[in-house]
Each structure stands twice: as C-alpha cells, then as structure tokens.
N, C-alpha and C positions, 0 to 999 in steps of 0.2 A: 594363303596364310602368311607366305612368309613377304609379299607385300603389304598387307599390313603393320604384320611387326617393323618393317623397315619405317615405312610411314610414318607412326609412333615416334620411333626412334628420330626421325627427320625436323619431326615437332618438337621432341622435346627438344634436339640440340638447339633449335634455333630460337628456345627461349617459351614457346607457345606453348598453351597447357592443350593436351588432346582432350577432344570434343566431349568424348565420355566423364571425362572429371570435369569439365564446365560447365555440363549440365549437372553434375553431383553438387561440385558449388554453387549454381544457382541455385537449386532444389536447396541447401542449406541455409544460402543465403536467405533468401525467402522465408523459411520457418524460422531464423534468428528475429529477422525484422517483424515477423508476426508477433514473438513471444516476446519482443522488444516492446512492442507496443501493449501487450496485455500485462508485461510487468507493470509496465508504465502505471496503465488504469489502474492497477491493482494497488500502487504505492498512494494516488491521489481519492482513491478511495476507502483504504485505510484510514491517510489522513482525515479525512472529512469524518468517517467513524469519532474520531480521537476527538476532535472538536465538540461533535454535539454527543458524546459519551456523560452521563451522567452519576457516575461513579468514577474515583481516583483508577481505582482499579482496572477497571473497562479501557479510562483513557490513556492508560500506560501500554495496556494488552494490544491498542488499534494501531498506539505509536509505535510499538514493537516491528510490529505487521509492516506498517509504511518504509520502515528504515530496511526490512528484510528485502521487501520488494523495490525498494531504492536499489540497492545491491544490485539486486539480479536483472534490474536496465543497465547498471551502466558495465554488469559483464554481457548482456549480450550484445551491447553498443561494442565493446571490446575485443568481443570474438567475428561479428560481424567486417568490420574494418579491415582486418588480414584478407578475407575472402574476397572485398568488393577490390579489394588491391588487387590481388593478383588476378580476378576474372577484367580488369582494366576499364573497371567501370567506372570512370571519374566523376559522374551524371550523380550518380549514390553517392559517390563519395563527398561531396560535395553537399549532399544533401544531409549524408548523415555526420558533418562538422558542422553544419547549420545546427542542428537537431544538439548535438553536444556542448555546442554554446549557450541555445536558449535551456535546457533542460541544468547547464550552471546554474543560470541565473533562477529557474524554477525551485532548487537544490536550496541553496538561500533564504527565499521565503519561505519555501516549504519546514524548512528549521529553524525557523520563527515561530510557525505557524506550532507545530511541533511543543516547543519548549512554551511557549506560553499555555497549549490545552493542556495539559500535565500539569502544571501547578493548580488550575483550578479555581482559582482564589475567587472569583464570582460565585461559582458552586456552592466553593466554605462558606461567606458572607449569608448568600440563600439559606443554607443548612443550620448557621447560626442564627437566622433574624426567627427560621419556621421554629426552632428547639428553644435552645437557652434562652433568648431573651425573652421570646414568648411568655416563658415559664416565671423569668424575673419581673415581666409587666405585670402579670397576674399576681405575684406575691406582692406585689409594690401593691395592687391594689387592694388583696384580701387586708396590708395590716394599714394602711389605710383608712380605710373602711372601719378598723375595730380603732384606729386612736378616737377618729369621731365618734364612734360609739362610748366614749368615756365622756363625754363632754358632758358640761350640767346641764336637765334638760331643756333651762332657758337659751340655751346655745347649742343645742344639737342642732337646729337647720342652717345655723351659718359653721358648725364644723361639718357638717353632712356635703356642705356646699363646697368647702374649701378643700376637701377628701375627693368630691366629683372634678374638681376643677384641677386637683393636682394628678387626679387618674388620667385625666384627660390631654393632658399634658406629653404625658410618657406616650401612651395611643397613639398620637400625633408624631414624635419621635419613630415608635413602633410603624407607621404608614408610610413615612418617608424612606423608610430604609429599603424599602423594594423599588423605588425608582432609580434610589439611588445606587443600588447595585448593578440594573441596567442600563445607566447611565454612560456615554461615553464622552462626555463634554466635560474639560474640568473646571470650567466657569462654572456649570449648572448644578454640579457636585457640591461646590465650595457654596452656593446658595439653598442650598438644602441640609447643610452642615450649619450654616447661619439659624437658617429655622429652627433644627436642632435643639441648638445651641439658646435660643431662645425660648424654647418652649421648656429647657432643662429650669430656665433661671424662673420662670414664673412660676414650674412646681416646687422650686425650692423656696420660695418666697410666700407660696400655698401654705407649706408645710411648718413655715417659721410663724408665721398667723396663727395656724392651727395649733401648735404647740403651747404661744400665747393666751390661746384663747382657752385652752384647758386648764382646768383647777390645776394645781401645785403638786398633788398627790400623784395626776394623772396623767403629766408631762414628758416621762419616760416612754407614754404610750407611740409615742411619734416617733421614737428610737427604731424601731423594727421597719417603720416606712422608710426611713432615712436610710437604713443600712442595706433596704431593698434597690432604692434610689441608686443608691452608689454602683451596687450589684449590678445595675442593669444601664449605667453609664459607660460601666467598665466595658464590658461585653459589647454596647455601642461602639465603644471608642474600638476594638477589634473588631467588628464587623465594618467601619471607614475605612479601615486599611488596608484591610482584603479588598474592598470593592473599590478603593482607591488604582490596588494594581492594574484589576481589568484584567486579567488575562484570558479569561474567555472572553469579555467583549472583542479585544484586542486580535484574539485569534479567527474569531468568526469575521470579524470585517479585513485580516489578510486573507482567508480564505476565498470570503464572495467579493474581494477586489482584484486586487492584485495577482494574487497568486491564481485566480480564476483564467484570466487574460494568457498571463505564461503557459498554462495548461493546455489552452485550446492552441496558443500557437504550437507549442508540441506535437501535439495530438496532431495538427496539421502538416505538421514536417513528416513525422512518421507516418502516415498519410500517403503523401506524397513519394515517399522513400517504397512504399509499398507498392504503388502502382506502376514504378519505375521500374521494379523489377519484376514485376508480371506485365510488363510490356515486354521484358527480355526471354521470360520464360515463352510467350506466345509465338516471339519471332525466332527462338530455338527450335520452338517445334514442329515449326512451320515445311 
C-alpha cells in the first residue's frame, strides 16, 4: 500500500497524471466528443426544421432549437479542450482546432440560413397570392361581370367580351405570381413583373371600352370593377415584395449549398476526433 501511495506521489510531482484519472479523462473525453457531435446534428437539424417549417411560428420554435444546440457544441468543444490538454493528446488537439475553425465558419451560414427562414417572406407572398388576392380576382370579376350585364342588349356580347377579356387579364397576373414567388433569378422576376405589368394595362384599357360602351345611366357600373382592380393591384404589388426578398428561397439554397459542404466537413473532423480517441481508449486497455 504504502508503495503505491508513494508512486502516486512520484507522478504527481513530476508533473504526470496517475493512470486512474487518465483513463477517467479519457472515459470523459470520449463522452464530451460524442455529445459534441450529437449536439452538432442536433443544431443542423433543427436548422433544416426551421427552413422547411411552414408556419412563422414552427420557424422560430426549430430556430430556437438550432441556437440552443449551437450552444451546447461549442461548450462541449470547451470543456473537452482542457482535458485533451492535460491527457497530452496533441493528435485531438489538433484535430479539435480544425473542427473549431470549420464549425466558425458553419456558425456564419448557419446565421444566415437562420435569419432569412424566420422572416418567411416567400411563405407570406404564397399565403397572400392563395387568400386575399384570390378573393380580390374573384370580386374583380363578379363586378365585372355585372357592369356588362348593364350593357344595351345590342352590345351585351362585346361588353360580355370585354368583361372576359378584362377577367382574364387579372388570372394571368393571378398565375404568374406562383412562379414568381419560386423564383430565384432577379432577371426572370423583373420579366414576369413586365407581364404583369402588361396584362394590368390591357384590363384597364378593357374596362375604359367597357365603360364607353355602356349607356350614360350605366357607367358608374364599372366603378366597382375598377375599385376591385385597384384592390387587387395593391395586394399584387405586396405580394412582389415579399417574393422579391426570397428568403426562403434564399435560405434553402444556403442550406443544400453551402452550408451542406461545411456540415459534412464537420461531421468529418468530429469523426475523426472520435476514433482518435478510441484508439487511445483501446491502447489504455490493453
């Protein structure tokens, strides 16, 4: 007994940890760098939640998630680090400042990726083209509809005509707005804006015929289409600007780009940091 305690004593003075707490900190180190790695996943799987989350709500609750679990990599990178120090493991060490630099630069996009799913603004744009505007094409075209129905009968089929042609118009508008929300090209954007923009002016030019073409008495009937018109310009011109931002597009193409690439190199350091020290634990126990 009282050789060992000497022994002990021998090691420590001369700097050296005794055997039993080297294998305590490997045994730790080991389960840090596990849980290192499972925060890891756990933060880039949040993320990706948050991205394809289809409610505001859901996307703030996964980006919650990702930052918690951010956290809790870079304490167990933190706590790890003292331990690979003093067990004199340079091999780890080394491996786990590889690991702390790419997971920087993963930290980065990943807060990119982050702050653009949260705002949503392709979502909004979808939610506005499926709701309100919807609702504003169809009023556009119910009063429409009822100005050419005022028309003298000698000219009901050319106001019936210029009532289809000016519904048709909006619909067209109404169609383009879903590509243009999936859109990530702002050339192809700005030419589907032009369309638009075009199809706005021939129903307004619909609707100035149409108004001509009605008796005197009954000219006011194109008020209601007009006001529909406007209503549903409006709301146009907010759902461009939403879908202009992109930030879901924006965020799903850092996701399966960029930030995909960082990820696996990670994933591969820690990897590697793992089996470097279950090489050490094998040749401890040996």
């Amino acid at each position: 007994m009282c050789l060992i305690v000497v022994s002990v004593a021998v090691l420590v003075a001369a700097g050296c940890t005794p055997p039993r707490t080297s294998l305590e900190q490997l045994s730790q180190a080991t389960m840090l760098a596990a849980d290192l790695r499972v925060q890891f996943t756990k933060a880039g799987d949040a993320a990706n939640r948050s991205v394809m989350a289809d409610t505001d709500e859901a996307s703030v609750t996964f980006a919650h998630e990702a930052e918690a679990a951010t956290q809790d990599t870079q304490k167990d990178s933190a706590a790890l680090r003292p331990l690979l120090m003093s067990l004199e493991y340079s091999q780890e060490q080394q491996i786990l400042d590889q690991f702390d630099k790419q997971f920087a630069d993963y930290r980065a996009v990943d807060r990119s990726v982050l702050d653009l799913a949260v705002e949503n603004t392709n979502l909004k744009a979808q939610r506005l083209s499926f709701g309100p505007v919807h609702d504003a094409a169809t009023a556009f075209q119910s009063a429409a509809d009822a100005a050419a129905a005022s028309a003298a009968q000698a000219d009901r089929w050319h106001a019936q005509a210029l009532a289809t042609s000016a519904v048709a118009g909006v619909r067209e508008i109404e169609v383009l707005q879903a590509p243009h929300i999936a859109e990530s090209d702002d050339a192809a954007m700005t030419r589907m804006e032009a369309s638009m923009a075009a199809a706005e002016k021939n129903v307004r030019a619909s609707l100035t015929v149409l108004s001509m073409l009605l008796p005197a008495a009954s000219r006011s009937e194109v008020q209601p289409a007009t006001m529909a018109l406007d209503q549903f310009m409006t709301l146009n011109a907010q759902l461009i600007a939403l879908s202009r931002q992109n930030s879901n597009v924006k965020s799903l193409a850092l996701s399966l780009g960029k930030k995909r690439m960082l990820s696996a190199s990670c994933d591969d350091t820690l990897r590697a940091l793992q089996d470097a020290l279950a090489k050490r634990g094998f040749s401890a126990t040996r």
